[in-house]
PDB file of N, CA, C, O and CB in Angstrom:
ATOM      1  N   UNK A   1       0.352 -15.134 -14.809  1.00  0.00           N
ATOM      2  CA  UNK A   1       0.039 -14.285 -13.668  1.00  0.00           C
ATOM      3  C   UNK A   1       1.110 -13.196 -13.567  1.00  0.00           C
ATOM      4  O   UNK A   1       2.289 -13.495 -13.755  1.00  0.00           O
ATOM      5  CB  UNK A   1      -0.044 -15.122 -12.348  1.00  0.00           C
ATOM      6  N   UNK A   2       0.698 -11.799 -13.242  1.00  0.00           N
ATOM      7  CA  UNK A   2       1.829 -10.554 -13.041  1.00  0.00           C
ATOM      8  C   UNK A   2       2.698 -10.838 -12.208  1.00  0.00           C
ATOM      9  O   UNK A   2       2.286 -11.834 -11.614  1.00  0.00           O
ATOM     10  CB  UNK A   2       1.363  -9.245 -12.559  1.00  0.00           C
ATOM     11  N   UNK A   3       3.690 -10.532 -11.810  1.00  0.00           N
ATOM     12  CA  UNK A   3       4.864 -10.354 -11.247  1.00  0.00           C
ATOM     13  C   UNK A   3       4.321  -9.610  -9.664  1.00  0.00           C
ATOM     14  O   UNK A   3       4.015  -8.428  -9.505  1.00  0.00           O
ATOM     15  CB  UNK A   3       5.904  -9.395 -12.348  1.00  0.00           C
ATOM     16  N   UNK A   4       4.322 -10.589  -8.724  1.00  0.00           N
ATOM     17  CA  UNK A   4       4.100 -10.064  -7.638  1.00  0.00           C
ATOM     18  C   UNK A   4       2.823 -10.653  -6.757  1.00  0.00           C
ATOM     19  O   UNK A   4       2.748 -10.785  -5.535  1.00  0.00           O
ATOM     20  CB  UNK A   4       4.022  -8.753  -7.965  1.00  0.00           C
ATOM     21  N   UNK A   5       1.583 -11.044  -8.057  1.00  0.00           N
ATOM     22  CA  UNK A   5       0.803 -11.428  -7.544  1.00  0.00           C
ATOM     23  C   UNK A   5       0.873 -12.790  -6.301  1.00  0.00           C
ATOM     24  O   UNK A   5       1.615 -13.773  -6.317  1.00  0.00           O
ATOM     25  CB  UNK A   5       0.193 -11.494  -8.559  1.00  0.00           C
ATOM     26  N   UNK A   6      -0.116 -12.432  -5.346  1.00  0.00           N
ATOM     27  CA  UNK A   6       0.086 -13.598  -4.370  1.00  0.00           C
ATOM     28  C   UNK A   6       1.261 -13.425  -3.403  1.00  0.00           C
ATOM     29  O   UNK A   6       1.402 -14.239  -2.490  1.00  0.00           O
ATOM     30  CB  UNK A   6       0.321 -14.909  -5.157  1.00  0.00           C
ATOM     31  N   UNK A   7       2.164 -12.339  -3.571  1.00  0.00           N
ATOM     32  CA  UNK A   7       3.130 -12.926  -2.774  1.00  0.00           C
ATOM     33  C   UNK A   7       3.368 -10.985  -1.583  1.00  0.00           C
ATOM     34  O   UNK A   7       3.304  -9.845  -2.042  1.00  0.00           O
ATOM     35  CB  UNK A   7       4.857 -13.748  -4.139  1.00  0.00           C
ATOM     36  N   UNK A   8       3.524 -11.246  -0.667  1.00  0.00           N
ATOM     37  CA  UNK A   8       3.571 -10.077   0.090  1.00  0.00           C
ATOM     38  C   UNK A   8       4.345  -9.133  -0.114  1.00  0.00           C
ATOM     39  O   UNK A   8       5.405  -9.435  -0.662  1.00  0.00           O
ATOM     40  CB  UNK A   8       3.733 -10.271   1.132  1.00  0.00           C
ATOM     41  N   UNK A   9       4.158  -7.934   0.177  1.00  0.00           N
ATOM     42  CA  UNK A   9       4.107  -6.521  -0.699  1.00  0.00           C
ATOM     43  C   UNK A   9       5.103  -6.449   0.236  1.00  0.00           C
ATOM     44  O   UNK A   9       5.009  -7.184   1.219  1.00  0.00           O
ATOM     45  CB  UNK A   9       2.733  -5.277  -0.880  1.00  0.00           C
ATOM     46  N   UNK A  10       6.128  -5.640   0.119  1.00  0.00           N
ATOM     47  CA  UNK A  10       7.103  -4.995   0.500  1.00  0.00           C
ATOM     48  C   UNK A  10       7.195  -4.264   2.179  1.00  0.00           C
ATOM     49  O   UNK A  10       6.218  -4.632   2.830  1.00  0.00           O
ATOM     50  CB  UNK A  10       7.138  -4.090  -0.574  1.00  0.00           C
ATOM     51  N   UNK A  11       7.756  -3.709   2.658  1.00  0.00           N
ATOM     52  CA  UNK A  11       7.309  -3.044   3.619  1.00  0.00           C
ATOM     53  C   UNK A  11       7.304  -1.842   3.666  1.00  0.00           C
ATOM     54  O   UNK A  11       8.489  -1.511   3.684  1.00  0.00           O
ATOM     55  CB  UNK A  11       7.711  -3.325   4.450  1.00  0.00           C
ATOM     56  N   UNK A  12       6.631  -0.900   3.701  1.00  0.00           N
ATOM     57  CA  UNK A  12       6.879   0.751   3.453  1.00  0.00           C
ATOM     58  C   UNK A  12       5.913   1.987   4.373  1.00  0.00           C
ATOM     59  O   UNK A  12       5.133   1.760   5.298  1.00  0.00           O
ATOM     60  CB  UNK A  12       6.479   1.014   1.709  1.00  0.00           C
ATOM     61  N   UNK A  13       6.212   3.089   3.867  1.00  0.00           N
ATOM     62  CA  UNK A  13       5.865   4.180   4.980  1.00  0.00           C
ATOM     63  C   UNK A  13       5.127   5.047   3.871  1.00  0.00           C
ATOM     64  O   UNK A  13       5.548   5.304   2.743  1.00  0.00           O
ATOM     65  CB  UNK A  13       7.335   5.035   5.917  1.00  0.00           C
ATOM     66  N   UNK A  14       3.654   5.527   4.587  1.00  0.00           N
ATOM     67  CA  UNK A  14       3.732   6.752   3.805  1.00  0.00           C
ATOM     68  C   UNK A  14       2.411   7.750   4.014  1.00  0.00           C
ATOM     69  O   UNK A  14       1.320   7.200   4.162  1.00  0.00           O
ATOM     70  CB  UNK A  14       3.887   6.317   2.260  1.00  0.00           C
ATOM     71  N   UNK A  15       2.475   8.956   4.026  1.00  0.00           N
ATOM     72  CA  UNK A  15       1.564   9.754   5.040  1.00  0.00           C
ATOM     73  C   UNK A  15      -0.052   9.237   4.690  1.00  0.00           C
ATOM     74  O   UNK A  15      -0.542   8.992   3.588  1.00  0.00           O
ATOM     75  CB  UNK A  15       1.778  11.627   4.780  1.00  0.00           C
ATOM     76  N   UNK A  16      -0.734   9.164   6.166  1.00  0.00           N
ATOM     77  CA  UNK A  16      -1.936   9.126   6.051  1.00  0.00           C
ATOM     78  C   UNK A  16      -2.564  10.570   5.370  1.00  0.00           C
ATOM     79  O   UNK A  16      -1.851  11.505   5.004  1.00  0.00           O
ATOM     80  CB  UNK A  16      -2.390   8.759   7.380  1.00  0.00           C
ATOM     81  N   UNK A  17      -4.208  10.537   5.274  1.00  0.00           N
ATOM     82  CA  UNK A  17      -5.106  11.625   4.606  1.00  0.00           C
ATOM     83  C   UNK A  17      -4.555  12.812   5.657  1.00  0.00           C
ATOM     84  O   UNK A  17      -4.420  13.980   5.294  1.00  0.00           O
ATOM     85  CB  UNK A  17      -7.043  11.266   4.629  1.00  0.00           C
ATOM     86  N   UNK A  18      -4.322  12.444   6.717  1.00  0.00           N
ATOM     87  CA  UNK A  18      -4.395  13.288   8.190  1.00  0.00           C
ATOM     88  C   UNK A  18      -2.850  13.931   8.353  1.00  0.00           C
ATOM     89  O   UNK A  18      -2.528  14.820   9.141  1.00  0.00           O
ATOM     90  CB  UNK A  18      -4.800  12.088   9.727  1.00  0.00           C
ATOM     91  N   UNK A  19      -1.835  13.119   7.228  1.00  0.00           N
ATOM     92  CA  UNK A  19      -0.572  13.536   7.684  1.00  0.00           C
ATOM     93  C   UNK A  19       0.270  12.943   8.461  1.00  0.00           C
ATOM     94  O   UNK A  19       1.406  13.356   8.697  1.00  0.00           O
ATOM     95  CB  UNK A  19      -0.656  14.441   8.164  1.00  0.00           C
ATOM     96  N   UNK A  20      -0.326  11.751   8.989  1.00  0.00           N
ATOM     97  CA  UNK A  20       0.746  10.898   9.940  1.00  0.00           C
ATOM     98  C   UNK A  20       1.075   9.551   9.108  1.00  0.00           C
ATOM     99  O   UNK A  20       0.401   9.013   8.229  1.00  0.00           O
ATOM    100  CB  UNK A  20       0.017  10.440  11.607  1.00  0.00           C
ATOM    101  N   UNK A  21       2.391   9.152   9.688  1.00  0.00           N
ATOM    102  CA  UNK A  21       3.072   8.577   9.041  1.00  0.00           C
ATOM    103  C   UNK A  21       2.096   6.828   9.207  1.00  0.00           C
ATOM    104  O   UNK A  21       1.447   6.260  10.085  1.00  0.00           O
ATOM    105  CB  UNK A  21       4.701   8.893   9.604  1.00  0.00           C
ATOM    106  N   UNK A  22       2.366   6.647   8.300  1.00  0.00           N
ATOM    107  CA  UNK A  22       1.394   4.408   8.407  1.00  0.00           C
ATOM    108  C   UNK A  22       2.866   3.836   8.058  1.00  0.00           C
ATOM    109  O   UNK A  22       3.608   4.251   7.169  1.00  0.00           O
ATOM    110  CB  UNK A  22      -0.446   3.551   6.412  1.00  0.00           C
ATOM    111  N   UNK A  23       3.041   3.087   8.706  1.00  0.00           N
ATOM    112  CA  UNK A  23       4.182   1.651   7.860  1.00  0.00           C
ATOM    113  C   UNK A  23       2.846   0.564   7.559  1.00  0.00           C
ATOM    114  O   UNK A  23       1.687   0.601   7.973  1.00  0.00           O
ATOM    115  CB  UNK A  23       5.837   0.563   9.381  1.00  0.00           C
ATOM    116  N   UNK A  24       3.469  -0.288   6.764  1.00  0.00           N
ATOM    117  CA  UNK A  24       2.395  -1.517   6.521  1.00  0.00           C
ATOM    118  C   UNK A  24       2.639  -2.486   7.556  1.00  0.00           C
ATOM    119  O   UNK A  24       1.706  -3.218   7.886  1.00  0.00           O
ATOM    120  CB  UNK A  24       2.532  -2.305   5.043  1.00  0.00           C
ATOM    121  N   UNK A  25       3.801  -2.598   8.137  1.00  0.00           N
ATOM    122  CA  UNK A  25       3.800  -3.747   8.737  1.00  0.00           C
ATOM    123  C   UNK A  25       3.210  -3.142   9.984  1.00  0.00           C
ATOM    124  O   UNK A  25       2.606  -4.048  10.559  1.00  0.00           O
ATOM    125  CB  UNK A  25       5.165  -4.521   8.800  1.00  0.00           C
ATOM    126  N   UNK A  26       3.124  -2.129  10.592  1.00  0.00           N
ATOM    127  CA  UNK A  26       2.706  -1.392  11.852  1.00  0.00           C
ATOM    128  C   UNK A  26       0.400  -1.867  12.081  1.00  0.00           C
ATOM    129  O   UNK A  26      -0.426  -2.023  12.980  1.00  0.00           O
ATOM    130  CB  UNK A  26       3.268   0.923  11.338  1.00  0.00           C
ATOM    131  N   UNK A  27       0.467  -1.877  10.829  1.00  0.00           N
ATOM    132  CA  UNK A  27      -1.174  -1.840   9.968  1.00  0.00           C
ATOM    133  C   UNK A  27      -1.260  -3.133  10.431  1.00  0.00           C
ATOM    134  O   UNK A  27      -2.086  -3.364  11.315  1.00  0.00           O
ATOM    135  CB  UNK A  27      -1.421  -1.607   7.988  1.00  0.00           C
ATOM    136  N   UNK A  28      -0.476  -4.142   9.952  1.00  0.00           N
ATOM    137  CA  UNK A  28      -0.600  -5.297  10.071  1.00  0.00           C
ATOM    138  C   UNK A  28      -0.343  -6.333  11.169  1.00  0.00           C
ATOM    139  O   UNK A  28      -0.391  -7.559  11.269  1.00  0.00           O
ATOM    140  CB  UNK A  28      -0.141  -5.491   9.296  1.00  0.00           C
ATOM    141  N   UNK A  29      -0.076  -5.384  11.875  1.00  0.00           N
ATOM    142  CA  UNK A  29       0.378  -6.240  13.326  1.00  0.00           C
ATOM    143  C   UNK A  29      -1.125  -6.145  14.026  1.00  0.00           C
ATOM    144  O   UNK A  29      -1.431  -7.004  14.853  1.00  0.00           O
ATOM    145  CB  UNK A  29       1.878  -5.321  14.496  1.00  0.00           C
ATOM    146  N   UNK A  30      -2.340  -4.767  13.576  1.00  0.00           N
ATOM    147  CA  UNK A  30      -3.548  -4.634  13.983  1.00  0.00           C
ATOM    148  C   UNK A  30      -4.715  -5.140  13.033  1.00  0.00           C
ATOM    149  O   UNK A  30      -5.668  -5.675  13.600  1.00  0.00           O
ATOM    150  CB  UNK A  30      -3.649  -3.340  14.282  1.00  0.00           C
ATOM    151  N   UNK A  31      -4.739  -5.054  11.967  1.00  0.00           N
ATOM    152  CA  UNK A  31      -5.551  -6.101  10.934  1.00  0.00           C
ATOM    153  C   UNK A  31      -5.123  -6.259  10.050  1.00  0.00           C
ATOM    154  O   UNK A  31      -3.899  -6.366   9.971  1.00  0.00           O
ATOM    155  CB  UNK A  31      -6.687  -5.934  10.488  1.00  0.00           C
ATOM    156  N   UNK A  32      -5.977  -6.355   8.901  1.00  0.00           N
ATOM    157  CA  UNK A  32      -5.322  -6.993   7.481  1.00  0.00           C
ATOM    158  C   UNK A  32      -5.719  -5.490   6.273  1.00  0.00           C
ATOM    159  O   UNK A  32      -6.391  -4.459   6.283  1.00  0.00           O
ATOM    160  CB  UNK A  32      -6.427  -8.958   6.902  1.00  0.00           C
ATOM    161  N   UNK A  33      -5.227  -5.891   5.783  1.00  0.00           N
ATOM    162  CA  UNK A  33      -5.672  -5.045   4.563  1.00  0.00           C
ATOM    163  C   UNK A  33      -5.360  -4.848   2.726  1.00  0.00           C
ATOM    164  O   UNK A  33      -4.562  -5.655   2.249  1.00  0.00           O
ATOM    165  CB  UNK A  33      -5.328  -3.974   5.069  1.00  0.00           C
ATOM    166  N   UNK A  34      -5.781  -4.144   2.082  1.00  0.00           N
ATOM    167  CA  UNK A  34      -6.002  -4.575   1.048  1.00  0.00           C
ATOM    168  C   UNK A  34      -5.296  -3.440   0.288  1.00  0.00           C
ATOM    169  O   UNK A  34      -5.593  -2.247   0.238  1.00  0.00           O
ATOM    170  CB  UNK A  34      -7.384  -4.910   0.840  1.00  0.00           C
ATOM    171  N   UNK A  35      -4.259  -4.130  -0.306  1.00  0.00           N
ATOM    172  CA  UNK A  35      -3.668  -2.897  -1.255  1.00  0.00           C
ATOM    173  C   UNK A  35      -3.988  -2.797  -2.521  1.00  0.00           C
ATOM    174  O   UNK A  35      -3.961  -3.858  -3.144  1.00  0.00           O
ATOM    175  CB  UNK A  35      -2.305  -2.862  -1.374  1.00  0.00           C
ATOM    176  N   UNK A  36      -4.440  -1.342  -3.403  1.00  0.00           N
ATOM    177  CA  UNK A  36      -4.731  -1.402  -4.693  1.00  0.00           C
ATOM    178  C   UNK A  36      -3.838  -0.337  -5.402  1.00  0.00           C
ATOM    179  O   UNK A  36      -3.662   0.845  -5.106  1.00  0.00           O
ATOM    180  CB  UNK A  36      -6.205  -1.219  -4.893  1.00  0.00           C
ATOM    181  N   UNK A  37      -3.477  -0.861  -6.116  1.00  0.00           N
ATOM    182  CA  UNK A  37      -2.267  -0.088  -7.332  1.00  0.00           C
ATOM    183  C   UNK A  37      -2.808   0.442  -8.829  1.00  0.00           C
ATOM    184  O   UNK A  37      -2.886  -0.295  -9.812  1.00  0.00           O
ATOM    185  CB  UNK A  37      -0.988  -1.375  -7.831  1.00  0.00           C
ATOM    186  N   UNK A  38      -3.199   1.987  -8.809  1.00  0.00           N
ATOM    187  CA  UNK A  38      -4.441   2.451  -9.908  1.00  0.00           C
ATOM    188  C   UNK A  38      -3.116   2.373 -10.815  1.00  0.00           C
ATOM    189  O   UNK A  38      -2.117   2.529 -10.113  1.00  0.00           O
ATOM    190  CB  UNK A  38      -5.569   4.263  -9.741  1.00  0.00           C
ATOM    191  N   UNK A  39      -2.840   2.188 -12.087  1.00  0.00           N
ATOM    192  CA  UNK A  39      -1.631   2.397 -12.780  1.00  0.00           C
ATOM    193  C   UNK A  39      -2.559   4.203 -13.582  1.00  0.00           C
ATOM    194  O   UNK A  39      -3.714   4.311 -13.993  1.00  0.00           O
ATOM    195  CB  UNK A  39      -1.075   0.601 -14.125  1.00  0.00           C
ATOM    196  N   UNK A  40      -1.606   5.141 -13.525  1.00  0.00           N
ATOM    197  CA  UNK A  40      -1.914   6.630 -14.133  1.00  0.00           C
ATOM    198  C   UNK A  40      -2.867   7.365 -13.306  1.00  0.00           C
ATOM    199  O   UNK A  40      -3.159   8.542 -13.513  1.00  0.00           O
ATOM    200  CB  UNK A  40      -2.551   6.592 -15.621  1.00  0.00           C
ATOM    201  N   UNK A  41      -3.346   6.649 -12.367  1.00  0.00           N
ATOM    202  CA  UNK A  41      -4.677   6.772 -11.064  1.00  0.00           C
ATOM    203  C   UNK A  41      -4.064   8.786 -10.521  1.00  0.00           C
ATOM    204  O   UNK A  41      -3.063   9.023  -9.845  1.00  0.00           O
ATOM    205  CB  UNK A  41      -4.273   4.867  -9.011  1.00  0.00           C
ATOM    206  N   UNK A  42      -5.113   9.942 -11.130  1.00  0.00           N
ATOM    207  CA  UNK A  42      -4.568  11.181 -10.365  1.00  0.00           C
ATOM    208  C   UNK A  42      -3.598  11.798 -11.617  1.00  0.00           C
ATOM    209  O   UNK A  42      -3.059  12.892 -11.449  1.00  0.00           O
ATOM    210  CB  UNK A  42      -3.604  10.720  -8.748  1.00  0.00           C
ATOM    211  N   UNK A  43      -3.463  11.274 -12.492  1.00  0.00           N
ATOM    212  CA  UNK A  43      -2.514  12.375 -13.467  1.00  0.00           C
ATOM    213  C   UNK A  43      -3.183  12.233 -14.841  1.00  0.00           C
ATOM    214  O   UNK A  43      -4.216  11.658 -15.184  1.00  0.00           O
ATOM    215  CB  UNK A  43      -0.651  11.937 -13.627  1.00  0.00           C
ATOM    216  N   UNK A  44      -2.255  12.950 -15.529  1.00  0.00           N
ATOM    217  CA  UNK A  44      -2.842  12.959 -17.330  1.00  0.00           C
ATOM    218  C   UNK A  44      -2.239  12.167 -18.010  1.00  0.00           C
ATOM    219  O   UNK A  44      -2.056  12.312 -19.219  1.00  0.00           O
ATOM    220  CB  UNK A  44      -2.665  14.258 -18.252  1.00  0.00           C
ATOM    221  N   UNK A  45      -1.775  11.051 -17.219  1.00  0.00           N
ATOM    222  CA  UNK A  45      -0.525  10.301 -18.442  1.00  0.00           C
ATOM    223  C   UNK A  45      -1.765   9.117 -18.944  1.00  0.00           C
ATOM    224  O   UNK A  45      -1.504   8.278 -19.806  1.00  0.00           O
ATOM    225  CB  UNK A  45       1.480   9.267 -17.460  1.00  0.00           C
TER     226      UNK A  45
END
């Protein structure tokens, strides 16, 4: 199994579509949610 799986993601900040700031734990104090990590997801690499 990868490195990380299963176990809770870090805590971090970072602008919504709209420009305002999200923390995760702020998200999570109101529901749950689902993080996905595209690896090269948006570039040419």
């Amino acid at each position: 199994m990868p490195a990380g799986v299963g176990q809770p993601a870090p805590d971090f900040t970072l602008p919504s579509s709209t420009g305002e700031r999200v923390t995760l734990s702020e998200v999570l104090k109101q529901r749950i949610a689902v993080l996905a990590f595209v690896h090269f997801a948006f570039t040419s690499g």
